[in-house]
Backbone as CSV, one residue per row, in Angstrom:
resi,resn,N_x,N_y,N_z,CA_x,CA_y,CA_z,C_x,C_y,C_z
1,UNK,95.067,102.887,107.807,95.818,101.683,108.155,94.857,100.638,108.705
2,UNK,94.508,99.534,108.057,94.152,98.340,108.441,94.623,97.592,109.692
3,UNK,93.560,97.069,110.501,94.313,96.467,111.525,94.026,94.932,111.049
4,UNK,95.169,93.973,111.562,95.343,92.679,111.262,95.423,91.817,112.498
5,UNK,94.741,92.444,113.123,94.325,91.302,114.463,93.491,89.987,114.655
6,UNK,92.646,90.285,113.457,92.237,89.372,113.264,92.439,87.781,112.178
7,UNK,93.655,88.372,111.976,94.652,87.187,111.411,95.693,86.798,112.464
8,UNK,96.289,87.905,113.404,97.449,87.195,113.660,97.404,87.271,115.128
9,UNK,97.554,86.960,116.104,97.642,86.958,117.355,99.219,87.290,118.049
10,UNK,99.119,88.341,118.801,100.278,88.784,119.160,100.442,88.917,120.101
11,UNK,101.729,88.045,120.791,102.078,87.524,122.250,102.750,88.733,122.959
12,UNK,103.223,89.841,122.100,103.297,90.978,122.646,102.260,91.955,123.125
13,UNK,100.701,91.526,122.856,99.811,92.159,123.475,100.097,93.653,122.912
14,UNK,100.019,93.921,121.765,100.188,94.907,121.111,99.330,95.081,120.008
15,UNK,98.861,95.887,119.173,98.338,95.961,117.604,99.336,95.788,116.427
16,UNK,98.653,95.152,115.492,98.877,94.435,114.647,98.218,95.398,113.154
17,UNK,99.065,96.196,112.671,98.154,97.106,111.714,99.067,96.307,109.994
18,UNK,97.780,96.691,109.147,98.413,95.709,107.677,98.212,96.747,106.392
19,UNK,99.409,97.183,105.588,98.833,98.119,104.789,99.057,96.883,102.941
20,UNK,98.410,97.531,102.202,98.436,96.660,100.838,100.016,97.187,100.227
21,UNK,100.160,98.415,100.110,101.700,99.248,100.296,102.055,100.311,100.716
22,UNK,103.468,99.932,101.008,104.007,100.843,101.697,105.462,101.537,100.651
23,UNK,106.273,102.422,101.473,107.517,103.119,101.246,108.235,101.864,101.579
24,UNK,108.459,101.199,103.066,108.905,100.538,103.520,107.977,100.194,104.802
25,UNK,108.062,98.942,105.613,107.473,98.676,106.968,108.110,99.674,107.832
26,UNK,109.715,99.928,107.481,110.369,100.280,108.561,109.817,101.921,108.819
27,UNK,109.923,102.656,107.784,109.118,104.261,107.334,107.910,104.035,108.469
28,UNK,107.140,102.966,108.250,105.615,102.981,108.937,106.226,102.889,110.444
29,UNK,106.370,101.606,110.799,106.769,101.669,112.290,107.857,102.748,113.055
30,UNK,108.745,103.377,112.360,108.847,105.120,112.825,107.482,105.833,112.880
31,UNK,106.684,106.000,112.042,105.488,106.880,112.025,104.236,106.199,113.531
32,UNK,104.548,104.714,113.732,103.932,104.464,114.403,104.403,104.736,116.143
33,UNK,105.871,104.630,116.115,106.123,104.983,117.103,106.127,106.702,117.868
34,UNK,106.352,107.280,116.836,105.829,109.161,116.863,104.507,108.600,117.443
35,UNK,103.147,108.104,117.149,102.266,108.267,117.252,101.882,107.057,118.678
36,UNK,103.453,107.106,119.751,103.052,106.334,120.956,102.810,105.220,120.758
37,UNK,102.806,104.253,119.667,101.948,103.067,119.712,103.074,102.164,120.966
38,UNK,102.494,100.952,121.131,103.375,100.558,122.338,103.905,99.381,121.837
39,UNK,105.138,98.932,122.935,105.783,98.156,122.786,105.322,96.650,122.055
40,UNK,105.479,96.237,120.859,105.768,94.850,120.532,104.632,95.513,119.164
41,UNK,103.866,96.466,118.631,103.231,96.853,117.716,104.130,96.320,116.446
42,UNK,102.983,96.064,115.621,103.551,95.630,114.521,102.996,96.052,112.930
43,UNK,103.538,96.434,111.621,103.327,96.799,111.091,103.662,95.798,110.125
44,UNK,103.003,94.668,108.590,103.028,94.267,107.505,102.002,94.727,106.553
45,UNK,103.307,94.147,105.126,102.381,95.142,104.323,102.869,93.619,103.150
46,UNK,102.122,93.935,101.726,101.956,92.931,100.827,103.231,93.429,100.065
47,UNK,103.110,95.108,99.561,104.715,95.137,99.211,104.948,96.748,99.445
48,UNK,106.667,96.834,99.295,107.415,97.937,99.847,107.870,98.092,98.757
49,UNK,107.879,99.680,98.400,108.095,100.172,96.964,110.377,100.615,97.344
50,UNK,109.961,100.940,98.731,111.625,101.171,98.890,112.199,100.550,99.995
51,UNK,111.650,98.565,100.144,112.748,97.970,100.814,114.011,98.364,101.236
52,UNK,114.930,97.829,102.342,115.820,98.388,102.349,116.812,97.086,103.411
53,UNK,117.768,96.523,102.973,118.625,95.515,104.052,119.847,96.293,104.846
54,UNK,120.561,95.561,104.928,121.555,96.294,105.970,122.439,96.466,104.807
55,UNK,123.079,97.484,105.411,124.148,98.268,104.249,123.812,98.925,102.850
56,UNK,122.638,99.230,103.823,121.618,100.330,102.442,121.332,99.310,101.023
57,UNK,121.238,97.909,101.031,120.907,97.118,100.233,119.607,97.302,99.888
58,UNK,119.059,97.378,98.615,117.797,97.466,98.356,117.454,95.922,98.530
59,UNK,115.724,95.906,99.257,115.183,94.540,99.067,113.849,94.728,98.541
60,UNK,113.843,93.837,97.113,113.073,93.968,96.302,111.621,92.597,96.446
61,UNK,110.402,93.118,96.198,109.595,92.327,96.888,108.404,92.250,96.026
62,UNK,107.432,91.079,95.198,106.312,91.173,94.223,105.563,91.319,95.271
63,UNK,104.455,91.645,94.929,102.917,91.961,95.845,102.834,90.406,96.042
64,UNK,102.700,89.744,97.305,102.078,89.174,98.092,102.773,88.089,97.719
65,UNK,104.400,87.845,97.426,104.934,86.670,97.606,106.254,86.901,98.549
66,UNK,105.964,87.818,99.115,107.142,87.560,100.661,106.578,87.802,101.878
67,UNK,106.283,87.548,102.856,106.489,88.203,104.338,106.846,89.281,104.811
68,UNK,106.589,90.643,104.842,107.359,91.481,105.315,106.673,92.494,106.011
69,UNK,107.734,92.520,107.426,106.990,93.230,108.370,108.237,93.612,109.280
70,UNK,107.973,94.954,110.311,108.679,95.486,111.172,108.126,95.610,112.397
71,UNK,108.614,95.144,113.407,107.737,95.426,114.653,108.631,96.268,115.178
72,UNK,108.273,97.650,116.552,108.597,98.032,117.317,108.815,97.818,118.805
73,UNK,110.522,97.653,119.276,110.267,97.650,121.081,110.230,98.427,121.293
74,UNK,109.828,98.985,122.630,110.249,99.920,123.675,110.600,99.195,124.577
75,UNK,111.955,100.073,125.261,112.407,99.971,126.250,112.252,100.749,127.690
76,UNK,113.588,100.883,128.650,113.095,101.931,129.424,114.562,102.664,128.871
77,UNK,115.537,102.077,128.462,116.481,102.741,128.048,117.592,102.174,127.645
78,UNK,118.844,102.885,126.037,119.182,101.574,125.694,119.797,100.629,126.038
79,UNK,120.337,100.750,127.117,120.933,99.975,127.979,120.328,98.090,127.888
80,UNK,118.756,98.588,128.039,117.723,97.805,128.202,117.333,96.451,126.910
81,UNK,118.045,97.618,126.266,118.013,96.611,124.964,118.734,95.086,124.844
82,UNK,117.451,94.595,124.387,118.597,92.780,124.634,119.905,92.987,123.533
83,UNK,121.001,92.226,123.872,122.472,92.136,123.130,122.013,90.733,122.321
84,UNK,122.730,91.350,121.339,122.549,89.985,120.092,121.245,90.278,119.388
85,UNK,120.244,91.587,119.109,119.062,91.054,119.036,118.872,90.775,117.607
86,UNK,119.268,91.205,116.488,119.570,90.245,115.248,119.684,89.306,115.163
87,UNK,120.732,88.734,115.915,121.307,87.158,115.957,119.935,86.200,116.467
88,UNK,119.377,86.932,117.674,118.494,86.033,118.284,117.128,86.519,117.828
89,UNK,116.827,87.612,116.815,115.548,87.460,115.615,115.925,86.372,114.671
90,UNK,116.792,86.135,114.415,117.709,84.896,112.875,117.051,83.918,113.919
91,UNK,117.483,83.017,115.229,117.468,82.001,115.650,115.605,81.865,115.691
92,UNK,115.203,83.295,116.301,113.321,83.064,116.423,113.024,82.944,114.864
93,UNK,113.235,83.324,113.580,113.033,83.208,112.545,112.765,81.574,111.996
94,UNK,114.090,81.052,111.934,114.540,80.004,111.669,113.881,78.958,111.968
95,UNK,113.412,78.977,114.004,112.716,78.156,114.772,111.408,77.841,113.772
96,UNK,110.720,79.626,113.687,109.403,79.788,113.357,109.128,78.760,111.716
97,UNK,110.264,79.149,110.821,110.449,78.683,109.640,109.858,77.344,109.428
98,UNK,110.946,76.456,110.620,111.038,74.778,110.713,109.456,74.161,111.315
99,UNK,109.182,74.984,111.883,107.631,74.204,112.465,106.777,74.970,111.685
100,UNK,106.815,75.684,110.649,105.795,76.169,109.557,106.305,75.326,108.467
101,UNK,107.228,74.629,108.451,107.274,73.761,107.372,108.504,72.625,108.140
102,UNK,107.616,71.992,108.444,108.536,70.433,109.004,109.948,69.952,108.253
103,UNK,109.196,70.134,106.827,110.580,68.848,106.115,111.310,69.680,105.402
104,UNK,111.545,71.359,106.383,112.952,72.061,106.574,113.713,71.962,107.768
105,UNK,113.418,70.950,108.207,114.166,71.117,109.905,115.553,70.877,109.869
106,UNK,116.205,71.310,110.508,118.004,71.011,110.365,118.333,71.472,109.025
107,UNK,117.717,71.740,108.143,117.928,72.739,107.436,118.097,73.992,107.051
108,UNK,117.491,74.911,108.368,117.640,76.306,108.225,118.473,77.264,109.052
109,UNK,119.509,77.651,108.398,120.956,78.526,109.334,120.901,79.656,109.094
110,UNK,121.268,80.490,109.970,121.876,81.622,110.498,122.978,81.859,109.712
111,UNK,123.112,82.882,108.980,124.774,83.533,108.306,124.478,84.905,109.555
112,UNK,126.183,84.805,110.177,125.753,86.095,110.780,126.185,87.145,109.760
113,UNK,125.940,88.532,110.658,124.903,88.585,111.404,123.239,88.953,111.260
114,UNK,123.094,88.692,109.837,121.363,89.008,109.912,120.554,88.826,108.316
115,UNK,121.647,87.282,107.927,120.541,86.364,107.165,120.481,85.275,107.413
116,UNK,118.862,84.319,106.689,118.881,82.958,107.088,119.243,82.714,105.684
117,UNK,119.379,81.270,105.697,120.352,80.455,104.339,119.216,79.012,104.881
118,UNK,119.229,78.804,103.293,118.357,77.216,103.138,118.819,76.933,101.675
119,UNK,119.937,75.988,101.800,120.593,75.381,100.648,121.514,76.095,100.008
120,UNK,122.319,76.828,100.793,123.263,77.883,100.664,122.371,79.389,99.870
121,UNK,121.545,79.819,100.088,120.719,80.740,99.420,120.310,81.138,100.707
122,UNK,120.250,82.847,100.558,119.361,83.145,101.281,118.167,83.726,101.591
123,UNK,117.205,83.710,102.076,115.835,83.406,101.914,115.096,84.334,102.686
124,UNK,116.084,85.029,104.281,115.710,85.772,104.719,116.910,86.392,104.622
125,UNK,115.917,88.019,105.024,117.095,89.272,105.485,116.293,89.715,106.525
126,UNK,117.225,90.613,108.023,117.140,90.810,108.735,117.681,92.267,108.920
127,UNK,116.602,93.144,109.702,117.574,94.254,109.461,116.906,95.247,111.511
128,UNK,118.342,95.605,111.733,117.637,95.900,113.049,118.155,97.448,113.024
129,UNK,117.655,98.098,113.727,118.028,99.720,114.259,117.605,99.943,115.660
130,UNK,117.948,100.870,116.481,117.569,101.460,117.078,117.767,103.204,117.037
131,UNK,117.174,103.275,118.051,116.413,104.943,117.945,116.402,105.576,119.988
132,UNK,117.232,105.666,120.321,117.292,106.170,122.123,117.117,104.662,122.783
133,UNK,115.869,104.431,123.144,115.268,103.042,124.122,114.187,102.376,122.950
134,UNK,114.381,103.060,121.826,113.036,102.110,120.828,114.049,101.061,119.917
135,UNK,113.720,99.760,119.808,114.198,98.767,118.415,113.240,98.621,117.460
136,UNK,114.007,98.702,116.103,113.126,98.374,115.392,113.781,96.559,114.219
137,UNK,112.856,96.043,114.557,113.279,94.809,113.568,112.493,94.730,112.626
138,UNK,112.892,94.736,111.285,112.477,94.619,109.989,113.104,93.264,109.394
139,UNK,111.728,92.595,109.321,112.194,91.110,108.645,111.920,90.762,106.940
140,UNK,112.185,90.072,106.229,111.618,90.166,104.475,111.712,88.502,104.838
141,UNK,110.712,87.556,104.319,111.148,86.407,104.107,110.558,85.963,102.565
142,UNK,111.219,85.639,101.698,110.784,84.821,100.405,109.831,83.704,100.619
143,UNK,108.365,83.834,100.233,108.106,82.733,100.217,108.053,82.171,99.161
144,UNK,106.603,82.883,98.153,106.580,82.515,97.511,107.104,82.632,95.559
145,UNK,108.367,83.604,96.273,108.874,84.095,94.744,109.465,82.949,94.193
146,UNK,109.526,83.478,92.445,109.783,82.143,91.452,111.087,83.330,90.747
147,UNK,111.061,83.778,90.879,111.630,85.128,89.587,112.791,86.117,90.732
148,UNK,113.753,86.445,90.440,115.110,87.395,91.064,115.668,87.826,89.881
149,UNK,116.332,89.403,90.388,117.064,89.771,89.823,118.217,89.108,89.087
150,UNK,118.711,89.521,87.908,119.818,88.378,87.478,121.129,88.481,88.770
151,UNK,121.379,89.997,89.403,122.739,89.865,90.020,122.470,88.742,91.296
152,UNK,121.309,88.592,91.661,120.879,87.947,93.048,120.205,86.244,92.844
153,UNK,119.904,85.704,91.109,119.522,84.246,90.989,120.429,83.063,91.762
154,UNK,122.186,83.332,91.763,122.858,83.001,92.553,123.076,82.646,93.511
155,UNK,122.053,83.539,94.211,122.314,84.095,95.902,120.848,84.115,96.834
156,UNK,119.920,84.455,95.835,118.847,84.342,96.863,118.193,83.220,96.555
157,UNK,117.024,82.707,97.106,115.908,81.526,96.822,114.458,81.873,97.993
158,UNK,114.030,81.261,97.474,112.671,81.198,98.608,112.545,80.249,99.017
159,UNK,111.330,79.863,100.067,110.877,78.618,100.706,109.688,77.879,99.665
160,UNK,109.530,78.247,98.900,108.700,77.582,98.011,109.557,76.693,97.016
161,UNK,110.893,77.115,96.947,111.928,75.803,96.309,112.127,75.098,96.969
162,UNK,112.220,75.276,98.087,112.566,74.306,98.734,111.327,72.892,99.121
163,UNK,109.843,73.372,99.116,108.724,73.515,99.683,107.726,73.552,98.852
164,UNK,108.068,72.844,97.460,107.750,73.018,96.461,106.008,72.258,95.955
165,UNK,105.296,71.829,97.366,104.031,71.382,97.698,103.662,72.874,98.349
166,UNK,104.332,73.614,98.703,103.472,74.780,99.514,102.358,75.369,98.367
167,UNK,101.068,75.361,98.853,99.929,75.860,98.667,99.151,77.053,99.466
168,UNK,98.811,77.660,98.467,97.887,78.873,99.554,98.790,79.812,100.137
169,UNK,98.197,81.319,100.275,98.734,82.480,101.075,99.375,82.261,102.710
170,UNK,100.487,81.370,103.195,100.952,81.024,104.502,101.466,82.057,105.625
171,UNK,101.344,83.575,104.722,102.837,84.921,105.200,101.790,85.081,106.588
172,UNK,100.755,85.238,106.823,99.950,85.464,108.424,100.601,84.196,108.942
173,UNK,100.285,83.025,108.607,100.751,82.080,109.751,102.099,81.740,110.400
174,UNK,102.933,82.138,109.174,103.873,82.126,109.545,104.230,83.220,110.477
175,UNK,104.132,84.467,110.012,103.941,85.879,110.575,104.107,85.067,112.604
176,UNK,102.807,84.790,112.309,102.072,84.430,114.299,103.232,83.904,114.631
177,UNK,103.765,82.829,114.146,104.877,81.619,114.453,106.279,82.654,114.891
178,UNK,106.730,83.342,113.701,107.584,84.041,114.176,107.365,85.077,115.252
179,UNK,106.451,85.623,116.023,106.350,86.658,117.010,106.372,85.490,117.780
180,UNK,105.729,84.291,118.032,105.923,83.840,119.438,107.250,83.066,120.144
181,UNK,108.038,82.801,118.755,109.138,82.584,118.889,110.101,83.770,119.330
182,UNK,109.984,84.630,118.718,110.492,85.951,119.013,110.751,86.202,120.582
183,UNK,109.061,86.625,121.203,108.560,86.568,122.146,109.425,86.036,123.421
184,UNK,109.494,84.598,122.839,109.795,83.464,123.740,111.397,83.414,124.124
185,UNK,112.204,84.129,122.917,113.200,84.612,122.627,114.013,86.183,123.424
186,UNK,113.477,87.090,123.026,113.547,88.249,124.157,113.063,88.835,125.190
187,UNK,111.811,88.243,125.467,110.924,88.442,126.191,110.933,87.155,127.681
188,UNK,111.111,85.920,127.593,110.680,85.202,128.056,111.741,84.283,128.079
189,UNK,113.235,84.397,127.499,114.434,83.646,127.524,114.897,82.564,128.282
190,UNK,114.868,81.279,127.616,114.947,79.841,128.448,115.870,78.792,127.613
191,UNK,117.124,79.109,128.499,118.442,78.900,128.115,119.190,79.017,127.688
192,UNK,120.405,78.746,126.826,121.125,79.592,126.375,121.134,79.918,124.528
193,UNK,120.597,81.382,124.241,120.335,80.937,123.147,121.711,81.197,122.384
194,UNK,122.478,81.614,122.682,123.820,81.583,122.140,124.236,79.743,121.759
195,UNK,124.363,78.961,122.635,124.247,77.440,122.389,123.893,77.221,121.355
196,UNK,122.570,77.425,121.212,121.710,76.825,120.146,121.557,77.384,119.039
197,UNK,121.870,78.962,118.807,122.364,79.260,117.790,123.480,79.343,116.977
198,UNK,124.506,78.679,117.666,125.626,78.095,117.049,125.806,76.979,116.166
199,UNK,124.377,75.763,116.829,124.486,74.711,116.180,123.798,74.865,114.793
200,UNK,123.350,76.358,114.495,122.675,76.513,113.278,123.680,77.508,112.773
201,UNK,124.910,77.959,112.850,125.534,78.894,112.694,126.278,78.534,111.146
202,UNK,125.754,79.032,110.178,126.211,79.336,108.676,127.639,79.099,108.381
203,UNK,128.026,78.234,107.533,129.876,77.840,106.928,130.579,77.523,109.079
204,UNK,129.937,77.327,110.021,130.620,77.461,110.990,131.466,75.743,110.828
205,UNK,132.750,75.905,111.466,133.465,75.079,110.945,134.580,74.895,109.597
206,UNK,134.099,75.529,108.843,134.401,75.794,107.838,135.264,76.774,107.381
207,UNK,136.312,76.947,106.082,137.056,77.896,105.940,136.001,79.521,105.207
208,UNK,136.431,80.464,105.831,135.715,81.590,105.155,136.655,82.715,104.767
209,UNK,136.142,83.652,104.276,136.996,85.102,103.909,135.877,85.603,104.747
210,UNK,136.008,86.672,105.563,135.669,87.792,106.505,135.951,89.363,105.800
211,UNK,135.029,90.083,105.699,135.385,91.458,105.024,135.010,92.255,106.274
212,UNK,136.589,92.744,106.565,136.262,93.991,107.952,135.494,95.406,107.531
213,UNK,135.329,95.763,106.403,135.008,96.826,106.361,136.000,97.950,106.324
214,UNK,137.095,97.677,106.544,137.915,98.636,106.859,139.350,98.495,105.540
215,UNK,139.630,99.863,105.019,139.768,99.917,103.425,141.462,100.562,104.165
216,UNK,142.622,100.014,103.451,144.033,100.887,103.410,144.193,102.333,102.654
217,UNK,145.057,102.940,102.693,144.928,104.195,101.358,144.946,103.852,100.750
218,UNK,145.331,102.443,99.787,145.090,102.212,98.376,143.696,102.114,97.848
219,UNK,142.438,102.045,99.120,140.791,101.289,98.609,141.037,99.591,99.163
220,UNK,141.879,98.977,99.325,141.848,97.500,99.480,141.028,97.416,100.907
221,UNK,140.100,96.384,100.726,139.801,96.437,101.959,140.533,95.140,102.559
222,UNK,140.047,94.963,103.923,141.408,94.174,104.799,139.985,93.112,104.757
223,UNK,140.740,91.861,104.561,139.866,90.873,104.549,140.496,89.466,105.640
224,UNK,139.931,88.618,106.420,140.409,87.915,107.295,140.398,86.699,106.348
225,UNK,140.690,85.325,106.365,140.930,84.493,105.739,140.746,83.049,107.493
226,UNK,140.290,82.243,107.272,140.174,81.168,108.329,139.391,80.318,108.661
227,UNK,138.876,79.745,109.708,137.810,78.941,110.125,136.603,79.523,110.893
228,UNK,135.502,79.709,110.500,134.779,79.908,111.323,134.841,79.236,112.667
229,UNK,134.491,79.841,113.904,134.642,78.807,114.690,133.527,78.869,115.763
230,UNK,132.622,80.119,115.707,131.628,80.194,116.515,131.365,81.790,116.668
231,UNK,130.561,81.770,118.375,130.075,83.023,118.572,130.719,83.654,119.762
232,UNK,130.598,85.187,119.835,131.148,85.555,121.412,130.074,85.752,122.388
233,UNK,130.553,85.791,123.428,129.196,86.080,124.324,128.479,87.244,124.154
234,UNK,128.551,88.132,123.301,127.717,88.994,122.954,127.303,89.169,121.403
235,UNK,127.733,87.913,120.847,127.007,88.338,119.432,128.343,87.823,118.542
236,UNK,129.386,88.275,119.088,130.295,88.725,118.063,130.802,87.206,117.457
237,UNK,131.790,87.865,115.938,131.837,86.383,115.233,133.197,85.990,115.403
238,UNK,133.362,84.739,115.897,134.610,84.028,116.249,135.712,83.433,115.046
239,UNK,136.773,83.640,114.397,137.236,83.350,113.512,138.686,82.898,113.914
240,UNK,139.302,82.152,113.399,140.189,81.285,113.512,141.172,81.590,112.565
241,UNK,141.958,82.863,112.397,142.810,83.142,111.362,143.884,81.791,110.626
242,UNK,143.805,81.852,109.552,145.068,81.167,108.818,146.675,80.775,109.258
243,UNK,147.004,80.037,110.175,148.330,79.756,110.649,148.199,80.533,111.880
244,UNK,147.117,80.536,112.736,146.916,81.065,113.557,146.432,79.933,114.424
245,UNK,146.380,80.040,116.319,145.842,78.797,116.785,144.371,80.113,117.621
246,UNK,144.791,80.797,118.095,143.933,81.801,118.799,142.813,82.717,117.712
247,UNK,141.315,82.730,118.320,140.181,83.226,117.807,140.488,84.605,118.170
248,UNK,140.169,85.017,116.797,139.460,86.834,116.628,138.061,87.078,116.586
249,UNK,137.873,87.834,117.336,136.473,88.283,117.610,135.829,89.554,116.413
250,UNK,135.023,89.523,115.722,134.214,90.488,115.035,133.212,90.949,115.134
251,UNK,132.772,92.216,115.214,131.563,93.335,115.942,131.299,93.512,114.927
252,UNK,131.671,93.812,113.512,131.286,94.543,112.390,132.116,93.934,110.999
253,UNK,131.533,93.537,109.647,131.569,93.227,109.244,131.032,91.969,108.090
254,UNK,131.494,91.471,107.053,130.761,90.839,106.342,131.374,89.493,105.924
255,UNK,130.451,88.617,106.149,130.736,87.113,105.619,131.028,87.577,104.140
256,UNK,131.948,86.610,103.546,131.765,86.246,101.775,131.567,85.193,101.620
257,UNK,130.372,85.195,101.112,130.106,83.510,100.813,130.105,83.513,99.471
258,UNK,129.796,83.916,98.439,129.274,83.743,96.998,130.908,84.200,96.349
C-alpha cells in the first residue's frame, strides 16, 4: 500500500495510503482498521473492481476518472458518533465541490440522504456504516467520466459536464478540499449545519413521492406523496403529506426523483 501524503494533507493528522486497485476503498479501510490505524486514516484508490452505494447499489468507476475514497473514525463509543453524519459529509462535499470549481456555486445540492445533484443528476454517492465506536465514510465523486451505463445516462453526470474547461488529474485536490471541510464539519463545528444544509436541500419545496421502504402483503410498497419541506433536528426528512397541513418525519427511506 502506497502512502499519499505527499499529495494530500490531512487535517485529521492521520495517514493517507493510495492503492492503483482495489475490491472496494471500503474492504481496505476495514482491513485498515483491524490493523489499529487511527482515527481520520484514509484510504483512495484509481478504481474499485466491487464499488458498492447504499442499498447494495453497485458503483461503477473507469481507472482514474472519479474520486474515490473511504476514510475511517474512531470514536470512544457509538454514542460518540456525530448524528446526521451523511447529511453533514453531503454538506462538507458540496462546500469542497464549489471552491474546487467556482462557477458551480449555488449549484450543488444535497438529495437526502446521501447524494449530491448538479443539474438534477447525480454526481456524488455517499455511503456511511458503522462498526461498535468506528465510522466508515465512503465517498465516489464523477469527475471526469464521459460514458454511463445506459440504465444510469438519465440519472448520473459528472463535474466535467458541467466544468467542461476542467483540465488535468484534480481527484488529490479536490480529495484535500473535501477532508478539511469535513474536518471543519465534525470535528470543529461552527454553527448550525442543519441551517445551511437545508438551503442546499434537493426538490426541497417542492412536490415529491417518498418510498418508505415498507411493502403491504400484496409487494406494494407504501409511498408518501407531498412537499418537501425540510430537515429534523437529527437528520430526518420533513415531508408535508398531500391534503395534509402537519410534517412527517422520515429516518429511512428513498427520494423518487427520476
Amino acid at each position: 500500500m502506497k502512502s499519499a501524503l505527499e499529495l494530500v494533507k490531512n487535517p485529521f493528522g492521520a495517514a493517507v495510503y493510495h492503492e492503483e486497485t482495489v475490491s472496494s476503498t471500503f474492504d481496505v479501510a476495514r482491513i485498515l482498521a483491524g490493523n489499529n490505524e487511527g482515527h481520520g486514516t484514509l484510504i483512495t484508490a484509481d478504481f474499485q473492481q466491487a464499488g458498492r452505494g447504499r442499498l447494495q447499489r453497485s458503483w461503477a468507476a473507469g481507472r482514474g476518472e472519479k474520486l474515490l475514497f473511504t476514510i475511517l473514525l474512531r470514536y470512544t463509543d457509538f454514542e460518540s458518533i456525530p448524528k446526521a453524519l451523511t447529511l453533514r459529509t453531503g454538506l462538507a462535499v458540496s462546500l469542497a465541490i464549489e471552491e474546487q470549481f467556482p462557477s458551480l456555486a449555488g449549484k450543488v445540492m444535497v438529495k437526502w440522504p446521501n447524494d449530491i445533484m448538479i443539474g438534477g443528476r447525480k454526481i456524488v454517492g455517499i455511503l456511511v456504516e458503522t462498526d461498535g465506536n468506528i465510522a466508515y465514510i465512503g465517498v465516489g465523486v464523477n469527475i471526469a467520466q464521459t460514458e454511463f451505463p445506459e440504465e444510469y445516462r438519465s440519472k448520473a453526470g459528472s463535474i466535467i459536464q458541467f466544468v467542461p474547461e476542467l483540465k488535468g488529474d484534480l481527484r488529490f485536490a479536490l480529495l484535500e478540499k473535501i477532508l478539511f471541510q469535513l474536518h471543519d464539519e465534525i470535528e470543529t463545528p461552527s454553527g448550525n449545519w442543519r441551517e445551511r444544509l437545508i438551503k442546499r436541500l434537493y426538490k426541497r419545496g417542492e412536490t415529491v413521492t417518498f418510498a418508505q421502504g415498507i411493502y403491504d402483503t400484496l409487494g406494494t410498497e407504501h409511498c408518501v406523496t407531498g412537499t418537501l419541506s425540510g430537515l429534523g433536528e437529527g437528520g430526518e426528512l420533513l415531508i408535508i403529506p398531500e391534503d395534509e397541513k402537519e410534517e412527517q418525519a422520515f429516518i429511512t427511506g428513498e427520494l423518487r426523483v427520476y
